[in-house]
C-alpha positions in Angstrom: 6.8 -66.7 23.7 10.3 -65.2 22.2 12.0 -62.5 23.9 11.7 -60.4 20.8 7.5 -60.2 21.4 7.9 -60.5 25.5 10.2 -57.4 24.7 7.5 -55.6 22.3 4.6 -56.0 25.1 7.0 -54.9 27.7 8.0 -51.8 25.4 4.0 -51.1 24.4 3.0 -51.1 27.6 5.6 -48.5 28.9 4.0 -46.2 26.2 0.8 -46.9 27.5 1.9 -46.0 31.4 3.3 -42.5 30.0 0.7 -41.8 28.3 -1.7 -42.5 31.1 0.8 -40.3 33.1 0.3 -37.8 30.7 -3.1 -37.8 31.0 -3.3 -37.3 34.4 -0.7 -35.2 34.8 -2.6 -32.8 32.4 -6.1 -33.6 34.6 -4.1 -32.6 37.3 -3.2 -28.7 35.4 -6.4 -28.1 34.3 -8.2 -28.6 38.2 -5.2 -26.8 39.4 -5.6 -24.0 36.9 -8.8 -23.9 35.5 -9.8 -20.4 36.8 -7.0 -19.0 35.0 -7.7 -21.0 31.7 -11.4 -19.7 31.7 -10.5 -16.3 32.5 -8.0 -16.0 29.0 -10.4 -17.6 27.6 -13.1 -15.2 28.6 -10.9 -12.6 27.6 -10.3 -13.8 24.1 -14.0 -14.6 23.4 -14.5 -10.7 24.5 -12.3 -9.3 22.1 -13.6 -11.3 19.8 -17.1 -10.3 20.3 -15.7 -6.8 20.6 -14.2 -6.7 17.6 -17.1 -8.0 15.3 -19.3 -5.7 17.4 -17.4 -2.6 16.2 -17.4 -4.0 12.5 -20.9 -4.1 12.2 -21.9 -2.1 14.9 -19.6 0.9 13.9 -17.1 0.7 11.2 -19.5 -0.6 8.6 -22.3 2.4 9.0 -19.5 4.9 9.0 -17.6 3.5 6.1 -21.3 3.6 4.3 -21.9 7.2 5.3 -18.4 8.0 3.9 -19.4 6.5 0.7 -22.5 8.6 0.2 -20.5 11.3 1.4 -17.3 11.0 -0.8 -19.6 10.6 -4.3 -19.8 14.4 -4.9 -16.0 15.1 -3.9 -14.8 12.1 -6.7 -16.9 13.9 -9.7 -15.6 17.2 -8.5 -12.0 15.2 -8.8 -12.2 13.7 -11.8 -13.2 17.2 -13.5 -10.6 19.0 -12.1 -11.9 21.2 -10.0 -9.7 20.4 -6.8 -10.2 23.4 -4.2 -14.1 22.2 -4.5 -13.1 18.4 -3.8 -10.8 19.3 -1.0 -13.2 22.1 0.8 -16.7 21.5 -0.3 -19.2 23.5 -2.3 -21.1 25.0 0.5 -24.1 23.3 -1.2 -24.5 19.7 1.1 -20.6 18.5 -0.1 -18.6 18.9 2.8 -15.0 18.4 1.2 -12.5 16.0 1.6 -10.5 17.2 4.6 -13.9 16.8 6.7 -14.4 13.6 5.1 -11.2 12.8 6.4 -11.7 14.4 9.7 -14.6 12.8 10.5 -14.3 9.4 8.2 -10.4 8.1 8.0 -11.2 5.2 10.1 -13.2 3.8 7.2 -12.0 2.7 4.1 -14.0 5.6 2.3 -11.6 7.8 4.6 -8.7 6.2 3.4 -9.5 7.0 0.0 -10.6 10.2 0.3 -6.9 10.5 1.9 -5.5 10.0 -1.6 -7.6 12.1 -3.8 -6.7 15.2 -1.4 -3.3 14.4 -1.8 -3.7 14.4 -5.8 -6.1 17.5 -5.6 -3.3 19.3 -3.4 -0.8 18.1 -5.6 -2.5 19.7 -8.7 -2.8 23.0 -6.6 1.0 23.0 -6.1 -0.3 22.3 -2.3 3.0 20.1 -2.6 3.4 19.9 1.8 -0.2 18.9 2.3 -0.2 16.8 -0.3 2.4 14.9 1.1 1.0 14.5 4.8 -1.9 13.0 3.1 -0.3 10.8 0.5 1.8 9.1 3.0 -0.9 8.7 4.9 -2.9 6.7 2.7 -2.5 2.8 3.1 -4.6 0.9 0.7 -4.2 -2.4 -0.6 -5.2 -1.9 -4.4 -2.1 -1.9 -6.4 -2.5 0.8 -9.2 -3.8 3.1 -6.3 -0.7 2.6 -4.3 1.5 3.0 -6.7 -0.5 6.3 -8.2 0.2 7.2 -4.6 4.2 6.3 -5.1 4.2 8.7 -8.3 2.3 11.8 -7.1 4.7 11.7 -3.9 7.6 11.5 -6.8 6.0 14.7 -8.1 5.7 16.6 -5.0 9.6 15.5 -4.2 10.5 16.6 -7.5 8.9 20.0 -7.8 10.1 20.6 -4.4 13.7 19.9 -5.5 13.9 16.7 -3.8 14.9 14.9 -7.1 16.7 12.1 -5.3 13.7 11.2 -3.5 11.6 11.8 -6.3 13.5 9.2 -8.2 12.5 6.3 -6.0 9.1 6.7 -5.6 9.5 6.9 -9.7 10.9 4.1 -10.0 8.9 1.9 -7.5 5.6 3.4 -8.9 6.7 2.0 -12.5 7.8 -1.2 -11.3 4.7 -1.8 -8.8 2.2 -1.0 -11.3 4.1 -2.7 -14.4 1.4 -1.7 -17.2 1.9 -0.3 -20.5 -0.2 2.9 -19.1 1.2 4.0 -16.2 4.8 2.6 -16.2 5.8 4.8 -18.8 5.2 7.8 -17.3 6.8 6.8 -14.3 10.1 6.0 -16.0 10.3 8.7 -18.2 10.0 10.7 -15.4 13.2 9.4 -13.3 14.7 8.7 -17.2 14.3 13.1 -17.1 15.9 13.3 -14.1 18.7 11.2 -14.5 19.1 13.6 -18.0 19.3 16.4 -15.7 22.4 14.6 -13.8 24.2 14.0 -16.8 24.1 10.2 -15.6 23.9 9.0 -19.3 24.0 5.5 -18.8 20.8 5.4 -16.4 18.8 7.4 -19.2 20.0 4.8 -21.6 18.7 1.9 -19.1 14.9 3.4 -18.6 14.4 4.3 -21.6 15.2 1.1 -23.3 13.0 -0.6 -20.5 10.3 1.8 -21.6 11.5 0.9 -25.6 11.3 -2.9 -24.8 9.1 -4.0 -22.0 5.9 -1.6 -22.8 6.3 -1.6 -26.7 2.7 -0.7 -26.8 2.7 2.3 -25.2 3.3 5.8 -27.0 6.1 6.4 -25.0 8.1 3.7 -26.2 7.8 5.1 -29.7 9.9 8.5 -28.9 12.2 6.1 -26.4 15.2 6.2 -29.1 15.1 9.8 -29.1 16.4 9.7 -25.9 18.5 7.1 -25.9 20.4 8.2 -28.6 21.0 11.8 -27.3 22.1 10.2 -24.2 25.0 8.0 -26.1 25.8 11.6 -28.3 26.0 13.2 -24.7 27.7 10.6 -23.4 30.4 9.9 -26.0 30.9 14.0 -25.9 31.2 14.1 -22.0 33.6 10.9 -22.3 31.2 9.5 -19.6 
């Protein structure tokens, strides 16, 4: 036999004697702490349990009784008739803030959170409608970022303008669709026309002009742009 394979077997079977090591040595941990290893264990199939338990068991009839119980309160929103969505109609509708109060665990709840904040919005409510907007977390994007733009509102007519400006600006570029991006940056482009910062008017409404060409907007987009270069060519800017 060469030394090359005498080496090889030699080599193989000192893999073979740490593994067996191994093996035992790991034998050995478990006996040594196998009460320990069952109790985490016991603990993490409990919260488990616990956890699916209060899905079904609790989460999933309340976010069901939300539902029925929100269903009045979004026709109510969608009319416009906010004080009614926010309070109730003494008639079996109990209003959003009790939905709230009783239901923002759920996933109803959380919505519910958002059409306040629009209903107080519209109501000039601008405070409360903020302490519920920025409460909402919700994972459906034109939501959220419906959410980014009424908080822009509320920051705006509150004289918060700087403020207002980002949530403009991220509500246009989160949603990115020829409806509601528009609006978003015509808003901040208005602002920005109120600062006499010509050159940002320029930029969102020529992203308005050229990225959403479909939209109404984009049709009076030159207006502004070309009274911003007049301004801006008189100011020297």
């Amino acid at each position: 036999m060469s030394s090359k394979k005498k080496q090889a077997e030699l080599n193989e079977e000192k893999d073979w004697e740490k593994i067996d090591t191994a093996v035992h040595e790991s034998e050995h941990f478990i006996e040594k702490y196998q009460k320990q290893i069952f109790a985490v264990i016991g603990v993490v199939v409990l919260v488990v349990c616990g956890y699916l338990a209060f899905n079904h068991f609790y989460l999933t009839p309340k976010n069901e009784e939300a539902q029925a119980a929100i269903f009045k309160g979004e026709q109510y929103f969608r009319t416009g008739q906010d004080s009614l969505a926010i309070y109730g109609d003494g008639k079996g509708y109990v209003g959003f803030e009790t939905i709230i109060s009783e239901y923002g665990s759920t996933s109803a709840g959380n919505l519910a959170k958002f059409y306040a904040g629009v209903s107080y919005a519209n109501l000039g409510k601008y405070e409360q409608a903020l302490t519920m907007l920025k409460d909402y977390s919700g994972k459906d994007k034109i939501i959220a970022q419906s959410v980014n733009g009424t908080i822009g509102d509320c920051l705006d007519n509150t004289g918060k303008t700087e403020e207002a400006l980002s949530y403009y600006l991220k509500a246009a570029k989160g949603v990115d669709n020829a409806v509601q991006s528009p609006i978003f940056y015509k808003k901040a482009g208005l602002i920005y026309r109120d600062q006499a910062n010509y050159d940002k008017v320029i930029e969102v409404f020529s992203t308005i002009k050229n990225q959403y060409m479909g939209s109404p907007l984009a049709m009076e987009a030159d207006k502004y742009i070309d009274e911003a270069n007049l301004l801006k060519s008189g100011s020297g800017k």
